[in-house]
N, C-alpha and C positions, 0 to 999 in steps of 0.2 A: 515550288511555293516561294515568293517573294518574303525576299529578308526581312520586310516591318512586318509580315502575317506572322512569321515563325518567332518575333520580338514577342508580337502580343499574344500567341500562344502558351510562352515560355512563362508571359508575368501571368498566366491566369492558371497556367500549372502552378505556380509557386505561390499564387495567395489560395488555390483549394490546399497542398500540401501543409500551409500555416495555421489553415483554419482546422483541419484533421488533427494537428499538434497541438492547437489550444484547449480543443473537445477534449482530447484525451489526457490533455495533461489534469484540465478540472477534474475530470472525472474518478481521478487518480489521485485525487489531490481530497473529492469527498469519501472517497471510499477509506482513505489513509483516518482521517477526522473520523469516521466510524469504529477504523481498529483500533483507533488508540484512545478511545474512550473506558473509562476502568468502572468496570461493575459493582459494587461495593457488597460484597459477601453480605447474606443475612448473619446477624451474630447469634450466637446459640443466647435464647432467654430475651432477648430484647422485646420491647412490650411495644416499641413503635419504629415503623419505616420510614416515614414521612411526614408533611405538613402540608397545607396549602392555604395562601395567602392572598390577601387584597390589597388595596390603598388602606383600607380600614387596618391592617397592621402600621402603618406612617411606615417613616424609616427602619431597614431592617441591618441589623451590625451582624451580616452574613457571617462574620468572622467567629462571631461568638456560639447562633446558630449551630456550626458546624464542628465548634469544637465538642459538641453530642455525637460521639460515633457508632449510634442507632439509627440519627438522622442520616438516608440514604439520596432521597430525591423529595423535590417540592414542586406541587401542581400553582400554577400564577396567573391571578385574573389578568386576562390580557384587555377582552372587550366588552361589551354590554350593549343586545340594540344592534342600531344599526349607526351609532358617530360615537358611543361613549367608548373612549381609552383609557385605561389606569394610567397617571402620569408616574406612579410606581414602577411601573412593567417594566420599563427595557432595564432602569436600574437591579430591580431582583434578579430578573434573568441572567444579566453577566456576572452581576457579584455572586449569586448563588454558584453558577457555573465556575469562576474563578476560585471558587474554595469547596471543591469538588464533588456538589449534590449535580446528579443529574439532575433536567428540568422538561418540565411538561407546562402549557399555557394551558389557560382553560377560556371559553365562552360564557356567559350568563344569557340565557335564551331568555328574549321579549317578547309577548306577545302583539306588541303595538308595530312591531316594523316587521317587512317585509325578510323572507327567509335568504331572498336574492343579496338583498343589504345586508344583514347581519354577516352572510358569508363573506360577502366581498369588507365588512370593516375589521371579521377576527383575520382575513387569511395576510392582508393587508399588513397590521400589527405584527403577526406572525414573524413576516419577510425580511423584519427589518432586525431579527436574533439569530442564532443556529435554536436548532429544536432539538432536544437530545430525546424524548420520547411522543408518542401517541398524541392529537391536540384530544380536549375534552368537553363536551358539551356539559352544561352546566341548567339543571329543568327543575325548579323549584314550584313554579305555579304556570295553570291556566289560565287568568285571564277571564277575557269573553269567550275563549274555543269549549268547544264541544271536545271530550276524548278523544274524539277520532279525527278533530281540528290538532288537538297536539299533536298525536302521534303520525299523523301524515306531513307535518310542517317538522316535526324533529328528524323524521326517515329521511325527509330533503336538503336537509342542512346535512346530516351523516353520509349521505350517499355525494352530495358536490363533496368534503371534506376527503370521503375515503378514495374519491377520482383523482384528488389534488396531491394528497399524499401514501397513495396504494398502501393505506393502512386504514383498518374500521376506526374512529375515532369511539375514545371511553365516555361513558354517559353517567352522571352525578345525578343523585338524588336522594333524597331521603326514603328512606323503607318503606315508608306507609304513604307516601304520594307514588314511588315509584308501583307499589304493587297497584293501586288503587287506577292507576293513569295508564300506565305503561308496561307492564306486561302481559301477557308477553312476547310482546312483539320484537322487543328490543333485550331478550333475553339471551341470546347471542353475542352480545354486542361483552366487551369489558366492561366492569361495572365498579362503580366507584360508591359504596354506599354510605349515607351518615344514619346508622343508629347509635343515639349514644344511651349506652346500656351496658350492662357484665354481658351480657347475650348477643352472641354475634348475628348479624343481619340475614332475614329468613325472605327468599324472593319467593314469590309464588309461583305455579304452573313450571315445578320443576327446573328452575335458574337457581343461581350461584352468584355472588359477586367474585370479586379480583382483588377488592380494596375496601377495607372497611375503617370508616372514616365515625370511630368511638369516640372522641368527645370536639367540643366546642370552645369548651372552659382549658385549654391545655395553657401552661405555664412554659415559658422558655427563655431562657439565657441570650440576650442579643434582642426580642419581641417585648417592648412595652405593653401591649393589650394579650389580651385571649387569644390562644391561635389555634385552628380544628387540628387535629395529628389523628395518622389514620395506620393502619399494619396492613401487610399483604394475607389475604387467603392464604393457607396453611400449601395446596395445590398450585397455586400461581408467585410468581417473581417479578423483578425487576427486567431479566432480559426480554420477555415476551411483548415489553411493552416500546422499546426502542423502536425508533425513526431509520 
């Protein structure tokens, strides 16, 4: 073999051998970001695990938030549609994350735009944070759909999402549009529910929520306005729901 074939043999071994190095170093490098993330024990008695927020919270003094050590994780509107983005989002997400709640984004499903759009404007948003759990779909109204308009347009938004990130994304809704709409198809799925009641959220055709999201009206140290605060299912936790 001629001395310039075996030159450029040698540089095309050496940039595969670079590029195998680079692979594995990311990869080593997420899986490290995974282990060292700290789960925050349930505390025996606490009456909430969470919160989740909008724009409609304005600025949040994440610091003060957190100095509640009930508060564990907070679900963040991310998108809306298929172009709206909270100009709040990337801020909550690192400040949240920087004073140690885990964080999960959420969706708001529209029935005016395409389910193709919506996917590509939350995953988009998504990309530009680390994700520490589950994303969550967000299904308050139908629109002009028919029932089986929603739940075939939410099954396609769930099924591109759980391709994107090999995990079922959680599903928001309130009790009585979720029994009424959506079960249960999507009974399976994690569930995020808002009844705000003493009575914890009752799904029908045999379902269960994950997260029960009791009031609307919550008050908190750090949040100007009202903020939803939700506990975990007495069966379900925080770890089941990580990224």
């Amino acid at each position: 073999m001629k001395p310039m074939a075996m030159k450029w043999i040698k540089q095309i071994w050496l940039v595969l051998v670079l590029g195998i190095v680079v692979v594995l170093a990311a990869c080593s490098s997420q899986g490290s970001r995974r282990d060292e993330r700290h789960v925050p024990p349930r505390r025996d008695g606490a009456l909430i695990d969470g919160i989740d927020v909008s724009s409609h919270q304005g600025d949040i003094n994440w610091e003060k938030v957190t100095a509640n050590d009930d508060i564990r994780f907070a679900y963040i509107k991310a998108t809306e549609g298929a172009t709206y983005q909270s100009p709040h989002y990337a801020y909550n997400v690192r400040e949240a994350q920087r004073h140690g709640l885990l964080v999960g984004s959420y969706h708001y499903l529209s029935t005016t735009s395409t389910i193709r759009q919506q996917y590509a404007n939350f995953v988009r948003a998504l990309s530009s944070v680390p994700q520490d759990l589950i994303p969550m779909i967000d299904v308050e109204d139908r629109g002009a759909w028919s029932r089986s308009q929603l739940i075939d347009s939410l099954a396609l938004l769930a099924d591109m999402l759980e391709h994107h990130y090999k995990h079922r994304p959680m599903i928001y809704s309130t009790m009585d549009f979720y029994n009424q709409n959506l079960s249960p198809q999507f009974n399976k799925y994690p569930l995020y529910i808002g009844r705000y009641s003493t009575a914890r959220p009752s799904i029908s055709w045999d379902g269960d929520y994950t997260i029960w999201q009791f009031t609307e009206d919550g008050i908190m140290a750090g949040i100007n306005v009202y903020v939803d605060m939700a506990r975990f299912h007495s069966d379900h936790d925080l770890p089941e729901l990580l990224l």
